[in-house]
DRENDRENMI-84644 format. One line per field, with one value per residue: residue in one letter; y, x, z of N, C-alpha, C in turn. Coordinates in steps of 0.1 Angstrom, whole numbers, plus 5000, padded with zeros to 4 digits. Each point is the difference from the previous one (the first is absolute). Example, Ala and Ser with C-alpha at 12.3 -4.5 7.8 and 13.67 -1.06 7.14 Angstrom:
<nodes>
rest [a,s]
n.north [4943,5011]
n.east [5132,4996]
n.up [5078,4993]
ca.north [5012,5011]
ca.east [4991,5009]
ca.up [5000,5000]
c.north [5012,5011]
c.east [5009,4992]
c.up [5000,5008]
</nodes>
This chain:
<nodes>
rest [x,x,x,x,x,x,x,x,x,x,x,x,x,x,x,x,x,x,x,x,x,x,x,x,x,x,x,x,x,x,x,x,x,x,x,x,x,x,x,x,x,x,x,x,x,x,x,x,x,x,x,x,x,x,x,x,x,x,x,x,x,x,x,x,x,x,x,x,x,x,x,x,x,x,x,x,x,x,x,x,x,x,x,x,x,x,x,x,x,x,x,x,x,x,x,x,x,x,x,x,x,x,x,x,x,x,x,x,x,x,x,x,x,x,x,x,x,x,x,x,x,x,x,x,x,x,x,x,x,x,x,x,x,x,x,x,x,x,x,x,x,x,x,x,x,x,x,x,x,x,x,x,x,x,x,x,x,x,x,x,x,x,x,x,x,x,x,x,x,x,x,x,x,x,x,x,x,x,x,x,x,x,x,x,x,x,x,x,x,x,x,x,x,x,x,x,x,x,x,x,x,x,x,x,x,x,x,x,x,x,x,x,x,x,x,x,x,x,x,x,x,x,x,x,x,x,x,x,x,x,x,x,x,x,x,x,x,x,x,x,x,x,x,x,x,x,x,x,x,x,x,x,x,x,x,x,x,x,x,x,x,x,x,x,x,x,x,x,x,x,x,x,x,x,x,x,x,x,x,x]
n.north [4953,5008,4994,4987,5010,5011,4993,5001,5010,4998,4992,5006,5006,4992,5011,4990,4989,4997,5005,4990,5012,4991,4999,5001,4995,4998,5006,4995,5017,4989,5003,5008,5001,5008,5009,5009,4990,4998,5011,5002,5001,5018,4996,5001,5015,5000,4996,5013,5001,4992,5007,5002,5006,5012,4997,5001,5006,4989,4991,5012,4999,4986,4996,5013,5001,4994,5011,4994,4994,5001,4988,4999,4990,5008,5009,4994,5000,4988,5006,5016,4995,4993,5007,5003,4992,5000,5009,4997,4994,5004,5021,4996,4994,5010,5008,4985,5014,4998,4995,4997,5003,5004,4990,5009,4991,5000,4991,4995,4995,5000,4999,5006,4990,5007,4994,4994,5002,4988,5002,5002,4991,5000,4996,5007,5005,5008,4991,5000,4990,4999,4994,5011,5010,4996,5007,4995,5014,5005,5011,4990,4989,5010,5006,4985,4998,5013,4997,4985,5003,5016,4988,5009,4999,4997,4985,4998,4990,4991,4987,5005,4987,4993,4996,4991,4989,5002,4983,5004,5002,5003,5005,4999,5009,5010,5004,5013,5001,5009,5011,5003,5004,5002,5004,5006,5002,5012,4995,5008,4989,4993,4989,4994,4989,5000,4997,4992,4991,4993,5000,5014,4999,4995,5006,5008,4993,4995,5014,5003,4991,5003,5012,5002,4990,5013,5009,4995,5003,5016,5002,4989,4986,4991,4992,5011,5003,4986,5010,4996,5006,5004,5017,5009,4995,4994,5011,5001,4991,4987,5000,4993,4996,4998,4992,5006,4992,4995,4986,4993,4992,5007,5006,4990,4995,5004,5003,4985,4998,5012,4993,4991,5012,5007,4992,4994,5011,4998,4985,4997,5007,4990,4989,5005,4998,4996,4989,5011,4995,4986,5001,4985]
n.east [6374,5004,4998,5009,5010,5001,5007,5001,5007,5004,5011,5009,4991,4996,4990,5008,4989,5014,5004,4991,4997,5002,4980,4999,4988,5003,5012,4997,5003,4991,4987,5013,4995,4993,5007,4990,5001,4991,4997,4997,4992,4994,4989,4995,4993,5003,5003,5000,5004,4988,4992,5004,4991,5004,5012,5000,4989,4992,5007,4998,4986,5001,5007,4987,4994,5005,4998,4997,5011,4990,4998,5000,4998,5002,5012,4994,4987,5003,5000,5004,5010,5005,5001,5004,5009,5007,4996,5006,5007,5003,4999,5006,5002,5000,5006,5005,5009,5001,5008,4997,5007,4985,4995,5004,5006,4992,4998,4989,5009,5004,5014,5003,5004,4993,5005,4993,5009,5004,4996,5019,5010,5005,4987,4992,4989,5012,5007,5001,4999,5003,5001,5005,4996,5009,4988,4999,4999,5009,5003,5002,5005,5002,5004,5003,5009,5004,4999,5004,5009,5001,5009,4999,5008,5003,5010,5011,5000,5011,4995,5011,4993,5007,4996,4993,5013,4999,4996,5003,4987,5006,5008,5011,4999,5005,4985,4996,4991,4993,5006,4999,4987,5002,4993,5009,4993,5004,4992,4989,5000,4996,5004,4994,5006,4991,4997,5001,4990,5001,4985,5007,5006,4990,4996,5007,4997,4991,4992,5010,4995,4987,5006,5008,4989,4993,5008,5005,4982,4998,5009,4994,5009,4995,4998,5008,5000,4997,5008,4987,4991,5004,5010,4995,4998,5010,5004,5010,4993,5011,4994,4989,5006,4992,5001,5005,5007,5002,4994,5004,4995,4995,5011,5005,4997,5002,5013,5000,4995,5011,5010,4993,5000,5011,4999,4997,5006,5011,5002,4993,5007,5008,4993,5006,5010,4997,5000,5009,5012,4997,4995,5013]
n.up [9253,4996,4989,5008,5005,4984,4998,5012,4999,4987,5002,5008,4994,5002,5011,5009,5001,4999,4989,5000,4999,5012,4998,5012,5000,5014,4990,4990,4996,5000,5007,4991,5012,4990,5010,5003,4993,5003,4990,5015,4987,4997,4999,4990,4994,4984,5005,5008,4987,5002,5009,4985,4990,5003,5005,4988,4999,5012,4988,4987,5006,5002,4989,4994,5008,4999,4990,4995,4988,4991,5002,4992,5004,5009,4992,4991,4991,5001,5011,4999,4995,5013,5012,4986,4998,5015,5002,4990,5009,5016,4998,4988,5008,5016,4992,4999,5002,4986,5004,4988,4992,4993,4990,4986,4999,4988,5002,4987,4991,5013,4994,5011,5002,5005,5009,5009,5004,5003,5018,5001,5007,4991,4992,5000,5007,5001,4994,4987,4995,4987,4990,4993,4992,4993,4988,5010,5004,5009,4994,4992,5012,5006,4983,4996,5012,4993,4985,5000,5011,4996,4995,5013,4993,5015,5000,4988,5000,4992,5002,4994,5001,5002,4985,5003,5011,4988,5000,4988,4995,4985,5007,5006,4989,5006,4999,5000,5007,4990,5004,5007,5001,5015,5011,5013,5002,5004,5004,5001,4996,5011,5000,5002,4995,4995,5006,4996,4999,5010,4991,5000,5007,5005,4999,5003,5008,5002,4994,5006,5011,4998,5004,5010,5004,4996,5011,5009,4999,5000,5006,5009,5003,4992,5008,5006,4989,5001,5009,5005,4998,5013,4991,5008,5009,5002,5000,5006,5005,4996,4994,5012,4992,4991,5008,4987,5004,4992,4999,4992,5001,5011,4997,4989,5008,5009,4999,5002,5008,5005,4994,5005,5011,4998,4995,5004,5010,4993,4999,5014,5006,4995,5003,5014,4994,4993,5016,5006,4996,5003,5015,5002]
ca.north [5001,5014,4991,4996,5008,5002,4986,4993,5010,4996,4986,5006,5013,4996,4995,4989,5009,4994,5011,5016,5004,4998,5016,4993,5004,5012,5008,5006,5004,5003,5015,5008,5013,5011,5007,5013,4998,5008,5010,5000,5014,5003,4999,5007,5006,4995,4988,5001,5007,4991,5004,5005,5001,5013,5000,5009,5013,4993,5002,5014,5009,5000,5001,5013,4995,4993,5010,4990,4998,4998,4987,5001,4992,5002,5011,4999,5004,4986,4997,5004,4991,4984,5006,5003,4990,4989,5006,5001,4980,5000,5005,4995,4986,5004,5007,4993,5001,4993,5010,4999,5003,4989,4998,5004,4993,4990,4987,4995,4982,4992,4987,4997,4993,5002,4988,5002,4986,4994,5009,4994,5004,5014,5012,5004,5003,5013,4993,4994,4993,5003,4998,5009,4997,5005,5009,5007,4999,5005,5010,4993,4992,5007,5004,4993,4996,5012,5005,4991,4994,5008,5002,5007,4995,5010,4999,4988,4999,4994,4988,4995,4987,4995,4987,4986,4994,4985,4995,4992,4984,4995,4999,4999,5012,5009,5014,5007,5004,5014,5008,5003,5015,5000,5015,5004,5009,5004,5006,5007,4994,4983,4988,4984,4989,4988,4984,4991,4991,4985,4991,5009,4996,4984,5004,5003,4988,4992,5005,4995,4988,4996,5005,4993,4987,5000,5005,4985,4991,5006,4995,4988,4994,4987,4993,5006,5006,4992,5000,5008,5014,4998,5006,5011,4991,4991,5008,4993,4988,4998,4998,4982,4996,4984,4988,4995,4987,4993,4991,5001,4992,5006,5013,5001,4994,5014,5009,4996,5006,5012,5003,4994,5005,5010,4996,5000,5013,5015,4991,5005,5016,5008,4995,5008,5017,4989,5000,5012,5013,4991,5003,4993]
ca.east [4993,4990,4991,4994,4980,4987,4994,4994,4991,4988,4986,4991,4996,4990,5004,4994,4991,5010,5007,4995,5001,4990,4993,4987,4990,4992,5002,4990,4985,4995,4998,5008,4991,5008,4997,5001,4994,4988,4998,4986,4999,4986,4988,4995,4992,4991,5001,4991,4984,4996,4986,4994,5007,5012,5010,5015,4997,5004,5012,5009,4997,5009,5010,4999,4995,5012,5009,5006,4992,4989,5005,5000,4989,4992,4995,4992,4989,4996,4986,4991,4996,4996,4987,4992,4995,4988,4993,4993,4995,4987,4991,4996,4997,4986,4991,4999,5005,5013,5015,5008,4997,5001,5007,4989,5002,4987,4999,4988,5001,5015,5000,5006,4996,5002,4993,5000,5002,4996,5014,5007,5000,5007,4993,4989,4986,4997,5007,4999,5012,4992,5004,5001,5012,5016,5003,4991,5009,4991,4988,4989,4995,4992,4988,4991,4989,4991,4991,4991,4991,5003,5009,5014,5008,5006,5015,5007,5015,5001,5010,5005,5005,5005,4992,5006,5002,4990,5009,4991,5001,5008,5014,5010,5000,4993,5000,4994,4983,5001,5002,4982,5003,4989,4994,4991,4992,4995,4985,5001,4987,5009,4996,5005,4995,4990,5002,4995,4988,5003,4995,5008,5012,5000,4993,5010,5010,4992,5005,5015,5004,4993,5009,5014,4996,4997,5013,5010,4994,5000,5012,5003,5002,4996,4990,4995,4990,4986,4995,4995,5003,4989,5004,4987,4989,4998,4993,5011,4996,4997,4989,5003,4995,4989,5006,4992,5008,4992,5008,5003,4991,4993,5001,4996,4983,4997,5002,4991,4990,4998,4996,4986,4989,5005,4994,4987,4992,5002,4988,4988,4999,5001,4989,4990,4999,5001,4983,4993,4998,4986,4993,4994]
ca.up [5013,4996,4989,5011,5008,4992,4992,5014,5001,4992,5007,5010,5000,5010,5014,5001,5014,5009,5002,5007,5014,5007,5006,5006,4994,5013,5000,4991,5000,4985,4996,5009,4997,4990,5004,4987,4987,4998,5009,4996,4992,5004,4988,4989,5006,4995,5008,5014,4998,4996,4997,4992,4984,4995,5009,4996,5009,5016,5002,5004,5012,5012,4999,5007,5008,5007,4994,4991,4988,4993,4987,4986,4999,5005,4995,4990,5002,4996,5009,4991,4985,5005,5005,4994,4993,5007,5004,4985,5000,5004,4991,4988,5008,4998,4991,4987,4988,5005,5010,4993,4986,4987,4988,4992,4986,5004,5000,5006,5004,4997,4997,5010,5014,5014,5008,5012,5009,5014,5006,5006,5010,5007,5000,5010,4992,4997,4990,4991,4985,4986,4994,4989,4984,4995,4994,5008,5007,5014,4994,4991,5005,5011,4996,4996,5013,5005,4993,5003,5014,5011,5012,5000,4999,5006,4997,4987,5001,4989,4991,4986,5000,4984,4996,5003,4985,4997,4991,4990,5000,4990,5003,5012,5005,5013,5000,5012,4992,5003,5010,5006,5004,5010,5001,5010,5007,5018,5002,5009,5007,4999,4988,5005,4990,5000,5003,4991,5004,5001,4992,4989,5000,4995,4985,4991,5007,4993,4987,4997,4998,4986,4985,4997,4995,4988,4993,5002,4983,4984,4999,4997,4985,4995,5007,5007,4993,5008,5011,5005,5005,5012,5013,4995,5000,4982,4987,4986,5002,4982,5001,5000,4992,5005,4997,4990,4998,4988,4994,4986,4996,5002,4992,4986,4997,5004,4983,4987,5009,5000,4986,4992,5009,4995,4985,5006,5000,4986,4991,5006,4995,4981,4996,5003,4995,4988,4999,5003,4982,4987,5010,5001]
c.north [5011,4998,4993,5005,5002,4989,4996,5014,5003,4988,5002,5014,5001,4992,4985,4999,4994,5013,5018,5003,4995,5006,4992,5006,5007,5013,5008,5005,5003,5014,5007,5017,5014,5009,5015,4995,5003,5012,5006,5014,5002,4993,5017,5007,4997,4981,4999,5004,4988,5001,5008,4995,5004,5000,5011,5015,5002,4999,5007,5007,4994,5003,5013,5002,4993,5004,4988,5009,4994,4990,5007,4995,5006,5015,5005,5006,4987,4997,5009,4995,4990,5009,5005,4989,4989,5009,5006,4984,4998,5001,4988,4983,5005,5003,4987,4997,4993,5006,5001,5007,4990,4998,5004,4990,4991,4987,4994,4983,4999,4990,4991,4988,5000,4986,5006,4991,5000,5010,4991,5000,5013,5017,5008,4995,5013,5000,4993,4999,5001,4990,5004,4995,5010,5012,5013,5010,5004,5009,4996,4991,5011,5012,4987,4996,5013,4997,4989,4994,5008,4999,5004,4995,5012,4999,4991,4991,4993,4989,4990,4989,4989,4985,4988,4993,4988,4994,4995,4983,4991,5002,5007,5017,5006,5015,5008,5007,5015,5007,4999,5013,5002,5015,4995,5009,5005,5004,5007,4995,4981,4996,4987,4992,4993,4984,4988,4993,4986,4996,5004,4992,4981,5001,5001,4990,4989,4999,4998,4987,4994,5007,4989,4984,5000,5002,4987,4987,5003,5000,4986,4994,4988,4997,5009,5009,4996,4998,5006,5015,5004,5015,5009,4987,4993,5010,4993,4984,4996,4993,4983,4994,4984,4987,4995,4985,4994,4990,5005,4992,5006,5013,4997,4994,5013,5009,4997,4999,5012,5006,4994,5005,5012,4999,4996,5012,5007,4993,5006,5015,5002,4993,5011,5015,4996,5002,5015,5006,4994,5003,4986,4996]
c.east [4990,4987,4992,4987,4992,4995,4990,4990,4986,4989,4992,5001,4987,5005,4991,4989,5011,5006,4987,5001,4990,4999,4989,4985,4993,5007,4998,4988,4993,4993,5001,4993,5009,4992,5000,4998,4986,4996,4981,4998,4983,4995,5004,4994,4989,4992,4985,4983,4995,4987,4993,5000,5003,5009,5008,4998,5006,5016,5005,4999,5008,5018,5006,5003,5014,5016,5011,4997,4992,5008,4995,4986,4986,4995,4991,4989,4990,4988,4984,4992,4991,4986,4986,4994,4993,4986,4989,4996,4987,4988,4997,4994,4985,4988,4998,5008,5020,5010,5015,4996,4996,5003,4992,4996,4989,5002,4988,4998,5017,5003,5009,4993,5008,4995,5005,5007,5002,5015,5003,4999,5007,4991,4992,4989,4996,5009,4989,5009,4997,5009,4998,5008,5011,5001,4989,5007,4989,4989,4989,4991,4993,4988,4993,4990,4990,4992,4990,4993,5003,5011,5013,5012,5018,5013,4993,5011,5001,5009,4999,5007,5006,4991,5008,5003,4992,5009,4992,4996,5001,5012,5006,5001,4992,5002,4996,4989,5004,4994,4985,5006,4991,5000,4992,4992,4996,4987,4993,4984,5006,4991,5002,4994,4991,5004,4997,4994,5008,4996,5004,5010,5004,4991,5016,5014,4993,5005,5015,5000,4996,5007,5011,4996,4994,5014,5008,4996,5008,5017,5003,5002,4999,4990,4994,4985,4992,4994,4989,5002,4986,4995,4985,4989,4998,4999,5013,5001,4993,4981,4999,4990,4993,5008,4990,5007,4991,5013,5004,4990,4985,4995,4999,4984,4992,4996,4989,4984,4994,4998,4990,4989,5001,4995,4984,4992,5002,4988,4989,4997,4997,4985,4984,5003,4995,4980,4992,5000,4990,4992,4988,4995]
c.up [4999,4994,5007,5008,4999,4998,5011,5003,4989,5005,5016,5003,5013,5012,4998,5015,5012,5007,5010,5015,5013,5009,5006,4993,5008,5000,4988,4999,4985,4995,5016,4999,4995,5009,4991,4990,4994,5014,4999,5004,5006,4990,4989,5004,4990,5004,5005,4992,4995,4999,4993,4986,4997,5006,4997,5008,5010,5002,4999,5010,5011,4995,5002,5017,5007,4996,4989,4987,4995,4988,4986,4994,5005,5003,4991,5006,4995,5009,4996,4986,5000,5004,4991,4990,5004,5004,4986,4994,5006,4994,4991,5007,5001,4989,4989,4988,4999,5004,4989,4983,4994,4992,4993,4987,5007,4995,5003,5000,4996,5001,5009,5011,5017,5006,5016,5007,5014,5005,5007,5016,5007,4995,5012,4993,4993,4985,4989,4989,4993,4990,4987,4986,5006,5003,5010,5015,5014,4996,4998,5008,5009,4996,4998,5008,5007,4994,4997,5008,5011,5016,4997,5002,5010,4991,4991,5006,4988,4998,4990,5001,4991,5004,5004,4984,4995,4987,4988,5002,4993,5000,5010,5002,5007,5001,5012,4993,5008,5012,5008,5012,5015,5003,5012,5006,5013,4998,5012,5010,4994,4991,5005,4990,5006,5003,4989,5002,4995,4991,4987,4998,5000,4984,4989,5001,4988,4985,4999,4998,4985,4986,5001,4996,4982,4988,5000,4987,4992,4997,5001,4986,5000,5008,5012,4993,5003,5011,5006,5004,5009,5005,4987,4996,4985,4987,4989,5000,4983,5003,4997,4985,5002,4993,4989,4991,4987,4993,4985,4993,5001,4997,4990,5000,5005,4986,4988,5003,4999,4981,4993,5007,4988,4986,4997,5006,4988,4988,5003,4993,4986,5002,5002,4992,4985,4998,5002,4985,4994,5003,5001,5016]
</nodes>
C-alpha cells in the first residue's frame, strides 16, 4: 500500500485544472498598486547646471553653497584645463593656424589613396568619410587634409571593416577580400555633395548595359559567338564581308585568264627592256 502512493504520487505530482480553487475573475486585481515602492527623490544638484561649458566650477559652487559634499568627480581642476584649451582653439581658428601638433616627417608623393565618399544618412553636413589604407591612422589623415587642402579636421573617428565574401569562379571555394579601413571627419564649416546630372547618370547606365552585352560574347560558347554585338555603337561588331560567291567552273577559267594576262605583261616587259638596251 505504501509503494502504492508514491507510485500515484510520482504520476500526479501536478494539480490537475479540476482540482483548483474557484475564484471569480471580478475579484482579481491584476496590477495591484505597490504602494512606497518607488520613492520620489530631489533632482541632483549637479543636475541643475545646464547652461554652460564648464559646469564642474558652478557645481562645486552650489554644492558649497547648500552645505553638502563636493562628489569626487567634481573636485578636480578639469574646468581650468578645458578653459584654456578652448580659449587657445579659438586663438589658433582665428589667427589660421592649426589647433593641433604637426607632423614633422615629410612626405612629398605618397603612396597612399584617400577617396572621398558619399555620407550616410545618419551623417551631418559638417561630416566627411574618407576611405583610407590599413596602415594609416587618425594623425596622419588630419595632418593630411591640413596640409593639402587646408581643412581642419576637429574629431577622427575610425572603422575597421571586414571584406565581403567572394567565391572563385573556377571552383566552389569561398573567401573574404581584405579588411578596408573608413575615417570620419567633423569639420568646422559644411560640405554638401554635389548633385549628379541626369545625363551623367543615363550616360554610365548606358555604358553598363554595353559592358555586360560585350562581356556575356566574350564568355559565350559555340554558336553564341556569332552573335551580333550592338552595345558602344558597333565598335566590337565582326566586320560584313562581300558576298563574293564564284562557281567552280568559273574560277578555274577565271585563273587561266588571269594567268595568260599575267604572261603576256612579263613577255611585253622583257620585250621593251630588250629593245631599250639595242636601242631599237
Amino acid at each position: 500500500m505504501f509503494l502504492s502512493n508514491i507510485w500515484k504520487r510520482a504520476l500526479h505530482y501536478k494539480q490537475t485544472p479540476k482540482s483548483y480553487p474557484k475564484i471569480n475573475v471580478k475579484d482579481v486585481v491584476l496590477d495591484k498598486p505597490r504602494v512606497g515602492f518607488r520613492k520620489e527623490r530631489e533632482p541632483l544638484i549637479s543636475q541643475s547646471v545646464t547652461d554652460t561649458l564648464f559646469p564642474n566650477t558652478e557645481i562645486k559652487k552650489r554644492y558649497i553653497e547648500a552645505g553638502k559634499p563636493v562628489p569626487i568627480k567634481y573636485r578636480s581642476n578639469s574646468d581650468a584645463i578645458a578653459r584654456r584649451n578652448y580659449e587657445k582653439y579659438q586663438e589658433e581658428v582665428m589667427t589660421g593656424q592649426p589647433h593641433f601638433r604637426v607632423g614633422e616627417n615629410k612626405i612629398y608623393f605618397p603612396s597612399g589613396r584617400i577617396c572621398l565618399l558619399r555620407p550616410n544618412a545618419k551623417h551631418t553636413p559638417y561630416q566627411a568619410k574618407f576611405l583610407v589604407p590599413k596602415s594609416m591612422n587618425k594623425m596622419d589623415l588630419r595632418d593630411y587634409l591640413w596640409n593639402v587642402y587646408g581643412l581642419r579636421a576637429l574629431n577622427v573617428t575610425v572603422q575597421l571593416l571586414h571584406g565581403r565574401f567572394q567565391r572563385d569562379a573556377f571552383a566552389y571555394a569561398r573567401y573574404r577580400l581584405p579588411q578596408y579601413k573608413k575615417m570620419t571627419v567633423d569639420m568646422a564649416e559644411p560640405f554638401i555633395w554635389p548633385e549628379v546630372s541626369p545625363e551623367l547618370v543615363e550616360q554610365a547606365e548606358n555604358d553598363y548595359r554595353n559592358e555586360v552585352k560585350v562581356i556575356e560574347l566574350k564568355n559565350g560558347r559555340g554558336s553564341d559567338l556569332l552573335k551580333p554585338i550592338e552595345g558602344f555603337d558597333g565598335m566590337y561588331a565582326s566586320p560584313e564581308l562581300p558576298d563574293a560567291f564564284v562557281s567552280r567552273k568559273w574560277r578555274k577559267q577565271g585563273e587561266t585568264d588571269v594567268q595568260k594576262h599575267t604572261a603576256q605583261v612579263e613577255e611585253k616587259t622583257e620585250k621593251d627592256l630588250v629593245g631599250k638596251f639595242l636601242g631599237l
